[in-house]
N, C-alpha and C positions, 0 to 999 in steps of 0.2 A: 412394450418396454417403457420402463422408466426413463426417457433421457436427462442428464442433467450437465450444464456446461459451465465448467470452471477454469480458470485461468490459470497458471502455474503461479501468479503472485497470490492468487486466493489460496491455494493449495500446493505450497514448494512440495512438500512429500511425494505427489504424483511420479510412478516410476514408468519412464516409456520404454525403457530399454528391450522389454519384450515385443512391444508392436513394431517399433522400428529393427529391430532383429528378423523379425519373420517376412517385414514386407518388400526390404531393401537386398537385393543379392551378395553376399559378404564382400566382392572384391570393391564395392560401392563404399564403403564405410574405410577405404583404406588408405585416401589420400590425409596425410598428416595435417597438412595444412587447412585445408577444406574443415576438418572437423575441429581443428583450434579455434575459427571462428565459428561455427558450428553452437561451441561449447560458449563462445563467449555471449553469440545472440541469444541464449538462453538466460543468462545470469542476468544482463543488461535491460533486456523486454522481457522478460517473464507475464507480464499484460498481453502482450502480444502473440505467446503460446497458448492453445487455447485445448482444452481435456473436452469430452464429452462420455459420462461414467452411465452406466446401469446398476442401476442402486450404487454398489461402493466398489465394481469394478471399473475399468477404465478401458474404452473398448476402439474410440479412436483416439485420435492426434493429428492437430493444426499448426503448422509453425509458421511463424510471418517475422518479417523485420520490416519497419519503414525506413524509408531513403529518401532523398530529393531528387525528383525528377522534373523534367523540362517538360517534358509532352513530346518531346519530338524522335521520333521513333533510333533515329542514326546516334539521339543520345542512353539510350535504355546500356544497362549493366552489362559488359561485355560476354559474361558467362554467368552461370547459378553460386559459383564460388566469388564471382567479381561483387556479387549483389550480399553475399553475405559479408565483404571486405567494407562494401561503402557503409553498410548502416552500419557495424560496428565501430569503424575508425570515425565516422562522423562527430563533430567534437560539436556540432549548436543541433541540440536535437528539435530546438523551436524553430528550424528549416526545411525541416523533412514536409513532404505532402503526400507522400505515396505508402501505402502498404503494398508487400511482395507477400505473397502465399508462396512460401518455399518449400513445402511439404506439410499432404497427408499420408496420412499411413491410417488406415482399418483392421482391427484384429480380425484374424481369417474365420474366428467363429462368427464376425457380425459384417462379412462383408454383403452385398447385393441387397442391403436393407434401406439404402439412400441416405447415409450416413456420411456419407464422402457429400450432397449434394446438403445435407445439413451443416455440414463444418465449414464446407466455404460461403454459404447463407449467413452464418453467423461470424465470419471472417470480412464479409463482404458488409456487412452491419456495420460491424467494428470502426472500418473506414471510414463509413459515415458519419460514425457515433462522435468521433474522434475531430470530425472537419478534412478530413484526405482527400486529395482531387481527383488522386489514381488508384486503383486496385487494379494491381499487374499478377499473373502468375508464368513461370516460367515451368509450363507443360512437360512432363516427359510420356512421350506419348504410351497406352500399355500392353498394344498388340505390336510395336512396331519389332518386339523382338523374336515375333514367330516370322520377320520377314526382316532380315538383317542387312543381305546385300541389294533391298532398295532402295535407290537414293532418298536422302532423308527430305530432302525438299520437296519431293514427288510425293511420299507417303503421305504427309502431313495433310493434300489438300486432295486425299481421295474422297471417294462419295458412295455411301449405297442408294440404292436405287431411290428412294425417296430423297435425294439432296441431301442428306444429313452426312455429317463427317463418317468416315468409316469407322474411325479408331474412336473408342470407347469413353474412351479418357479428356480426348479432345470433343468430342460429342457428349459430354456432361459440360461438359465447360461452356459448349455453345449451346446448351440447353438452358442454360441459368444467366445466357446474354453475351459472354463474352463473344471475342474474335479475334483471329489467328492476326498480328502483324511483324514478326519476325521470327525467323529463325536462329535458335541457336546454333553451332555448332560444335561447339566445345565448350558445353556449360559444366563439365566435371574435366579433368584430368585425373587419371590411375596411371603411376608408374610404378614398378617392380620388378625383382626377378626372375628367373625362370623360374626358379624354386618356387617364390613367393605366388603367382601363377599357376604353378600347381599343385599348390595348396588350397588356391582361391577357390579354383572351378573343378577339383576333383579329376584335371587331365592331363594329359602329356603334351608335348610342344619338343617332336624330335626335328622339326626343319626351321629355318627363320622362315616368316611369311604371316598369312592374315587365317584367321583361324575365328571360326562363329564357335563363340561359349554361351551355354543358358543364362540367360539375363539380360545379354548385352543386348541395345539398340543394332551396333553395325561390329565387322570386325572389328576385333582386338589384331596389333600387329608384331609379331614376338623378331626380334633379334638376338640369335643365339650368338653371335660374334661378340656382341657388348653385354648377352646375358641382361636383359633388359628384354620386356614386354610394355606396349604404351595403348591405353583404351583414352579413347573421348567418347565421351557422353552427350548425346546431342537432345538439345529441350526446344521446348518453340516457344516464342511468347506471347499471353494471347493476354487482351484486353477487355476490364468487365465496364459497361456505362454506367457510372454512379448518379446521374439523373435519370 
């Protein structure tokens, strides 16, 4: 394959709406607020969104925002929505020191080709390129959802037999240096109605209670009284050594 890697300010035209459609589970794109700034760290860092095309397709996608961080673990971005609120709302960008890898996404014709481990290589550059002290990503692990009611703080620090992380997602990450040092636990909020719910996941929801949907980390927990369903998304945050 031809790779070739473009930034969204080199190339505004780039349309991702298909990768991230296919790789995100629709009730994930539903919080309103999340994706205002979503919309807005695109327009604002377009340098920071990063393509990588096959000849003049476009087969993954990188999204990063920088922010200011301390170093110190108890100060890191309270959730994945917290971290796209601080580098949008940030008013002196000559303050920031960190890049957040906020999301890949691989089109599912070019996944298992190491393209996920090229995007954050060349995200992870960026940093550099740039002068950043930090390269953070905040993990959403991608087997944890064929195991939903294990605690998330337990999964995150399995092992197969060779020591290596079990979960896949996290075991690229710590293949290219990172390391696990917090957990999130509610790095998304989805709120909606019943309705809206099922419409999301294609099911029904005839009792209040907690209920495992395809996609999800852990249960979803539905309220028929208030007609209200509430999902948290839970991500880890792992850390890459930029020396």
């Amino acid at each position: 394959m031809d790779i070739k890697v473009l930034s969204l300010q080199e190339d505004p035209t780039l349309k991702t709406n298909e990768i991230m459609n296919s790789v995100w589970p629709k009730f994930m794109s539903q919080d309103n607020y999340s994706m205002k700034y979503w919309a807005s760290m695109r327009r604002l860092y377009p340098e920071y969104q990063l393509c990588l095309c096959n000849n003049d397709r476009l087969v993954a996608y990188g999204n990063s925002i920088p922010i200011k961080w301390s170093g110190i673990v108890e100060e890191l971005p309270m959730s994945w929505t917290d971290t796209l609120v601080q580098g949008v709302e940030n008013k002196d960008i000559d303050d920031v020191n960190t890049l957040v890898a906020v999301n890949i996404a691989i089109h599912s014709e070019y996944q298992k080709l190491g393209l996920s481990q090229r995007l954050l290589n060349e995200l992870k550059e960026l940093a550099v390129k740039v002068g950043f002290k930090n390269f953070i990503v905040p993990v959403r692990p991608s087997f944890k959802a064929e195991y939903p009611i294990t605690l998330f703080d337990q999964y995150i620090h399995w092992k197969r037999e060779d020591g290596a992380p079990f979960d896949p997602w996290i075991r690229t990450h710590w293949k290219l240096g990172a390391k696990i040092i917090k957990p999130i636990h509610n790095a998304m909020t989805v709120k909606g109605t019943i309705k809206e719910w099922e419409n999301w996941t294609n099911m029904k929801f005839p009792d209040s209670g907690k209920y495992v949907i395809k996609g999800a980390l852990q249960p979803i927990e539905i309220d028929r009284d208030r007609d209200c369903g509430v999902y948290n998304d839970p991500n880890v945050w792992m850390q890459y050594n930029l020396n």
